[in-house]
NUGU-400817 format. One record per residue (C-alpha): residue in three letters; x, y, z. Coordinates in steps of 0.1 Angstrom, whole numbers, plus 5000, padded with zeros to 4 digits. Example, Ala and Ser with C-alpha at 12.3 -4.5 7.8 and 13.67 -1.06 7.14 Angstrom:
2
ALA512349555078 SER513749895071 
# end
This chain:
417
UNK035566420932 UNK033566510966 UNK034366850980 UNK038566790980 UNK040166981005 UNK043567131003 UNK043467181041 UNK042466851046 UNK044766701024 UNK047666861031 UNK046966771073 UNK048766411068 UNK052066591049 UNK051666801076 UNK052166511100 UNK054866381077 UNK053066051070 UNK052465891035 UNK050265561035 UNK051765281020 UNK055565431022 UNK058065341055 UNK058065581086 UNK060265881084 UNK061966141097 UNK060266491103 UNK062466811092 UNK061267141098 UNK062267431074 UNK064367561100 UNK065967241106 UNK066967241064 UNK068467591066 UNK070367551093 UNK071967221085 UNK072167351045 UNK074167611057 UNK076267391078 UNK076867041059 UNK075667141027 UNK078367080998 UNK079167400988 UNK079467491029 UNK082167201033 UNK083967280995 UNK084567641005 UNK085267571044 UNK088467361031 UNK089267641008 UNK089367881037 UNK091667681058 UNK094267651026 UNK093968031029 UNK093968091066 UNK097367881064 UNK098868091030 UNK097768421051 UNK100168241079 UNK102668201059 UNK102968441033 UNK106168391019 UNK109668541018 UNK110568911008 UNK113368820990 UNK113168690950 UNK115568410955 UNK117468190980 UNK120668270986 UNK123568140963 UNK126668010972 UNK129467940949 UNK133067760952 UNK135667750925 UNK138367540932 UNK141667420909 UNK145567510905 UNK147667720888 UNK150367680862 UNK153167630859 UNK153367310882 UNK157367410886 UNK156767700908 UNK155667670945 UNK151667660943 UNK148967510963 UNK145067480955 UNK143167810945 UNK139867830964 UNK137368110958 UNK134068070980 UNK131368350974 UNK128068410986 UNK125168640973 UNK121768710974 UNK118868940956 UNK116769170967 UNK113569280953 UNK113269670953 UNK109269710950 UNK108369600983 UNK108269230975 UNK107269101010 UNK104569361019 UNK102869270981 UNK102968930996 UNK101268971024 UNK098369191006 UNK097568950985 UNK097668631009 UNK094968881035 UNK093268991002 UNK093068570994 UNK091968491027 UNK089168751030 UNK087568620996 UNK087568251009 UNK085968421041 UNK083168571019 UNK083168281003 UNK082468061035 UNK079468371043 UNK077968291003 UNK078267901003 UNK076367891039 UNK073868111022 UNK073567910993 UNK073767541012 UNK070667681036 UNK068767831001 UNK069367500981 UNK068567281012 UNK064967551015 UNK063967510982 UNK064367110985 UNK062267091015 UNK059267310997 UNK059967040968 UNK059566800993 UNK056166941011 UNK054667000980 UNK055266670967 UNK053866540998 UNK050566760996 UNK049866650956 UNK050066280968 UNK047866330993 UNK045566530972 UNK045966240945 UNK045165980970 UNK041966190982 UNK041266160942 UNK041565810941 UNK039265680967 UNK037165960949 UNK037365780915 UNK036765430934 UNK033565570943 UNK032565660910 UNK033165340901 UNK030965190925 UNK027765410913 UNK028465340874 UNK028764990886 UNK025065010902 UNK024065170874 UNK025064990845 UNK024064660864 UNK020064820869 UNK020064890833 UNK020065290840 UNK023765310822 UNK025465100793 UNK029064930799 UNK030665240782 UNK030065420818 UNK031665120841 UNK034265130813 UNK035365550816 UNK034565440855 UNK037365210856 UNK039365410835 UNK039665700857 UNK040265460887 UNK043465350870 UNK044565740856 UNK043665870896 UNK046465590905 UNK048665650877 UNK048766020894 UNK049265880927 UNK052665690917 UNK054065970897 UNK053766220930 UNK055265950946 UNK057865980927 UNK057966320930 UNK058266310966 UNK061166050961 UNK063466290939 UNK062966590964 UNK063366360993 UNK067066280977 UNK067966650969 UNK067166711002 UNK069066461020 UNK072166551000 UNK071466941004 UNK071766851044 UNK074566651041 UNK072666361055 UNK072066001047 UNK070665921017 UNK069565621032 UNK067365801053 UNK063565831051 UNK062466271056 UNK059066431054 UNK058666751054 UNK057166891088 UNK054867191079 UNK052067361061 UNK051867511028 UNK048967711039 UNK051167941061 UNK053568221052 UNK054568521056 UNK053268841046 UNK054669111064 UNK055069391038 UNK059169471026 UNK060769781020 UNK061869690982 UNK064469990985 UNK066469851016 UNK066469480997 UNK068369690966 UNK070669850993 UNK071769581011 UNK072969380980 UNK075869600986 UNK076969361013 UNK075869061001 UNK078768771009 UNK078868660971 UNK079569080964 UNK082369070989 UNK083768750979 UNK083768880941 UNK085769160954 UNK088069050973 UNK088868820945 UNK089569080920 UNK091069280952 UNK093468930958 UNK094068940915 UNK095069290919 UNK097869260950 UNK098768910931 UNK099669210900 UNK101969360927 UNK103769050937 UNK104368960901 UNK105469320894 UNK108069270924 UNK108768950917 UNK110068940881 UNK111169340883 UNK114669440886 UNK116469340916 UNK120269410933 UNK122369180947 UNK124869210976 UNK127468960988 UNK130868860992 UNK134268620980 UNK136968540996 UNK139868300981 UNK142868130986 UNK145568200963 UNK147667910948 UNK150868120962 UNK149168120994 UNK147868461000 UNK143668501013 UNK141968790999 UNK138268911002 UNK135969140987 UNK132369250987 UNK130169230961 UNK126969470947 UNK125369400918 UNK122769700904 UNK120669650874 UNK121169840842 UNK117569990836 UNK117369960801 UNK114169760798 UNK111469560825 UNK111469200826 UNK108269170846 UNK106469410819 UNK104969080803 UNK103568910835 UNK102469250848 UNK100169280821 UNK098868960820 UNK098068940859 UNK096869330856 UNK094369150829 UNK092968900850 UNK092369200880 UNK090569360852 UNK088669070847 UNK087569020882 UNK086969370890 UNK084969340857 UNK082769050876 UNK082269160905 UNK080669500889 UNK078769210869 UNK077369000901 UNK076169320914 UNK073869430887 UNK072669100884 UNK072269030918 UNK069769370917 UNK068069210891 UNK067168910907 UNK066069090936 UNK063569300920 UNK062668970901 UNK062068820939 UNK060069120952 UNK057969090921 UNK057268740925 UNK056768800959 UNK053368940954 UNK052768850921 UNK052968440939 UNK050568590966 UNK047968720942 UNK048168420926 UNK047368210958 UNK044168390964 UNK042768410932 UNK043068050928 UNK041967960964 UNK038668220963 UNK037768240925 UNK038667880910 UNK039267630935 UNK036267720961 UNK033367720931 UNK034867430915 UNK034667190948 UNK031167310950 UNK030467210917 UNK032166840921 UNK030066770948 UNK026566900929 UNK027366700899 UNK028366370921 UNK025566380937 UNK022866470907 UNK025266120887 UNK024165920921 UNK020566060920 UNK020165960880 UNK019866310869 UNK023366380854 UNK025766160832 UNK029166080836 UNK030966320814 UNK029766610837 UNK031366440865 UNK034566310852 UNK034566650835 UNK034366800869 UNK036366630889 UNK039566700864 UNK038967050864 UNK038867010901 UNK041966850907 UNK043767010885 UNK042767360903 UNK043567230937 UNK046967080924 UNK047467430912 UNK046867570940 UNK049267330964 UNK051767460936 UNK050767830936 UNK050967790978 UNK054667630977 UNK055867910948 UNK055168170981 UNK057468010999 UNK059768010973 UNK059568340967 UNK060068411003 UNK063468171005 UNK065168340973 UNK064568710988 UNK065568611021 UNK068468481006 UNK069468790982 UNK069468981013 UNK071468761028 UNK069168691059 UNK068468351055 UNK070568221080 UNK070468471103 UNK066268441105 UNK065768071094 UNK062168011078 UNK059967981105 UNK055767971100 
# end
């Protein structure tokens, strides 16, 4: 393989142009973010769940337990000999709750609509994050076809000097045979990147909310990034805030006031009213009615503890997400320079010597002074260092999208190089 450049290769993925495939549709990172967070799945899922809770936060519900009941008796009286008429007795009554049934209502349909909120904040964070890491997929992909082309016309070459060879009788058939060989592996590589490219062309397409009909290339450079240094402590802090934090609260918050409503709810209640009646003989009478619980046991006790278990559950989760969410944070400031050191040892102390080395033993197999194996065994180790490389380059970017999006920046900057 002669002198194989990323740069160079990566200039037509750059351009967003693949030989042999149909003309498509440039999308910058900051294009992907922003429409991730705006169309992705998750972004549309929990933008419906917030308008179900913007309407319950409307519309809470009652303060009373029950409807009002009304209830009419009607018949006669015996004996039929006397002078009766029709005895009527209409009487209305209705509950009411004495722990503040309305107000526990309304907590826990705000409490419900501030999670969904959160929820909106986390899902925009994680459309614009999944859309990211799809278009790095995606320029990747581009960049190892391109590199696997380069390798190609590299291995086509080679054939063409074995073929020289062999026919002046400097090289037996076995040479034009490992030749051809690695013409057909170098394209075997080529079709497997292009299906790489396919699969992360797909994800992104449905990470956008975009046709999948649609031909996207990936508009950008894997050679840029930033390195701007980060204050790891201020990362840690600010996981306090993160949207999927809140919404993990507010959820065990809303689970906690929905303990409230069901204490209300099922506990014991009084009843007021009134009856008025006819009298077969003819005489009305009336009366009010109050109806006070005998407080020998709590009905609700049951459904209390079983809603109290699920607010324990949830606070219990959210105190999970937390820690886990530090974790993965210090996990993405690690790989953040642990990707970058990466990057340069393979770009300075692998790839550089190796291309030099390609070239020196091309050159000695044209001249007559090397054999095959040196070349063929250079050029793999080659391309497999600058593949590598167009690997370790994207896994920077990576590292860059997950920390941007534990911090819950993503969004807000974008992911501009």
């Amino acid at each position: 393989m002669v002198a194989l450049s990323t740069s160079t290769a990566l200039a037509s993925a750059s351009a967003g142009v693949l030989a042999d495939e149909p003309e498509r549709r440039p999308m910058t990172l900051d294009h992907a973010i922003a429409e991730g967070a705006r169309r992705g799945p998750a972004v549309i899922e929990s933008n419906v769940n917030r308008e179900a809770a913007v309407a319950f936060a409307q519309s809470p519900g009652s303060s009373l337990p029950s409807t009002p009941q009304l209830t009419v008796l009607a018949g006669a009286r015996r004996p039929y000999n006397l002078p009766t008429g029709p005895e009527v007795v209409v009487t209305v009554q209705q509950e009411l709750a004495f722990r503040g049934l309305g107000s526990a209502r309304e907590r826990a349909a705000s409490w419900a609509l501030h999670a969904a909120s959160s929820d909106v904040d986390r899902a925009r964070i994680e459309g614009a994050a999944t859309a990211a890491l799809a278009w790095i997929d995606l320029l990747e992909a581009q960049g190892l076809v391109d590199l696997r082309k380069a390798a190609a016309e590299d291995a086509a070459k080679l054939e063409r000097i074995a073929e020289v060879r062999v026919t002046s009788g400097a090289a037996t058939a076995l040479e034009r045979s490992l030749a051809r060989a690695e013409v057909g592996g170098a394209r075997v590589a080529v079709l497997d990147g292009e299906g790489r490219a396919t699969h992360a062309r797909l994800t992104l397409a449905h990470a956008v909310g975009t046709s999948m009909d649609g031909a996207i290339a990936a508009d950008g450079m894997l050679e840029r990034s930033r390195d701007e240094a980060v204050d790891a402590r201020s990362v840690v802090d600010a996981l306090a805030s993160h949207p999927a934090v809140r919404a993990a609260e507010a959820r065990a918050a809303q689970a906690s006031a929905e303990a409230s409503v069901t204490r209300a709810l099922l506990g014991p209640t009084m009843s007021i009213g009134g009856s008025a009646w006819r009298e077969g003989s003819g005489d009305h009478a009336a009366a009010a009615i109050v109806t006070l619980p005998l407080p020998f046991f709590d009905p609700s006790r049951h459904d209390v503890g079983r809603q109290a278990t699920i607010a324990a559950a949830a606070t219990s989760h959210a105190a999970r997400m937390r820690t886990e969410l530090e974790r993965e944070a210090r996990l993405a400031l690690h790989e953040r320079e642990h990707t970058r050191e990466v990057r340069a040892e393979l770009r300075d102390a692998v790839v550089a010597p190796l291309r030099s080395a390609t070239n020196t033993a091309m050159t000695a197999y044209s001249a007559g002074t090397s054999e095959l194996g040196v070349v063929l065994l250079a050029r793999r180790t080659a391309l497999a260092a600058e593949e590598r490389l167009v690997t370790a380059m994207a896994d920077v970017w990576r590292s860059d999208i997950r920390l941007s999006a534990l911090r819950g920046t993503l969004v807000a900057t974008g992911g501009s190089r």
